[in-house]
C-alpha angles and dihedrals in degrees: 000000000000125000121233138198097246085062096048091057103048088052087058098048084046088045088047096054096042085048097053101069093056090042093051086048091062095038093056095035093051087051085047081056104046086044096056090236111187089209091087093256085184094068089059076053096041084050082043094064101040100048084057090053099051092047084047097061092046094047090049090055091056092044099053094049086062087045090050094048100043100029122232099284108047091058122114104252086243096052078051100046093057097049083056083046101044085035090057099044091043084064095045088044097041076055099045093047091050090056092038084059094038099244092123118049 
């Protein structure tokens, strides 16, 4: 099946909305931060994290069954461009959950 650029934008508006709730929790848990807010505003950016890690997974897997069953080459450079991207956030939250569970010191 071809894709066409209809598809494409609409996974990117879908990508964009599964990507805003992490990025708010950052946002609001980093001004916590600066603030010096005694609610524990790090734990808004530790949820933050791990929310994006575990979208991240789920996303990959999607995403390498396209690949599979396209091959490299023939996908589009922003299917691409968000395996490297959800490739890159499923290591730092496969970290960040290992620390989170104390597996890593």
């Amino acid at each position: 099946m071809q894709t066409t650029k209809r598809h494409l934008i609409i996974e990117g508006i879908l990508n964009g909305i599964l990507l805003v709730f992490p990025i708010i929790l950052f946002t609001i848990g980093g001004i916590g931060m600066a603030e010096h807010n005694p609610s524990h505003p790090n734990a808004l950016i530790l949820g933050g994290n791990l929310l994006m890690g575990v979208l991240s997974l789920v996303m990959l897997t999607v995403y390498t069954f396209s690949w599979h069953r396209h091959g490299w080459h023939r996908l589009p450079f922003f299917r691409r461009s968000l395996i490297i991207f959800y490739g890159l956030w499923l290591i730092i939250g496969l970290w960040t959950w290992l620390k989170f569970l104390s597996i890593l010191v």
